[in-house]
Steps between C-alpha positions, in 0.01 A plus 500: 500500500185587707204610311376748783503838395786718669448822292162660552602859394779717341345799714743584794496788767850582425803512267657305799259227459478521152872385502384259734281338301735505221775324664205247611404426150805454358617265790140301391630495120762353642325247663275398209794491236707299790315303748757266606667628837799336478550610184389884596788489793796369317425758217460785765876418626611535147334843410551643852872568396387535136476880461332463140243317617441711801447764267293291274273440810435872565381542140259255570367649811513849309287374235259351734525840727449688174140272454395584820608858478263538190225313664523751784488823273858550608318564852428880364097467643664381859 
């Protein structure tokens, strides 16, 4: 895991990029939690089919969409 900072702000333009960023840090949890690529690629073919833990994976990106939705004001002042 790199120790270079990826996430400089919460504050997006846009919902759109908002979601962006969400999907982004997730994907990075990811990452941290499983660093291993191998690993990460023969787990993907397994929950690509895997419609519970497709779902499961959207709750995680809703979560982090919800953080950055917060940080943003809910982009009311935009």
């Amino acid at each position: 895991m790199s120790n270079e900072p990826w996430l400089k702000s919460l504050i997006t333009d846009t919902p759109q990029e908002g979601r962006e960023l969400a999907i982004l840090m997730a994907r990075k949890t990811i990452g941290a939690i499983q660093s291993d690529p191998e690993i990460k690629k023969a787990l993907r073919e397994k929950y690509a089919t895997d419609s519970a833990q497709l779902i499961a994976s959207a709750e995680v990106v809703a979560i982090e969409f919800r953080t950055v939705a917060e940080a943003n004001n809910y982009w009311r002042d935009k």
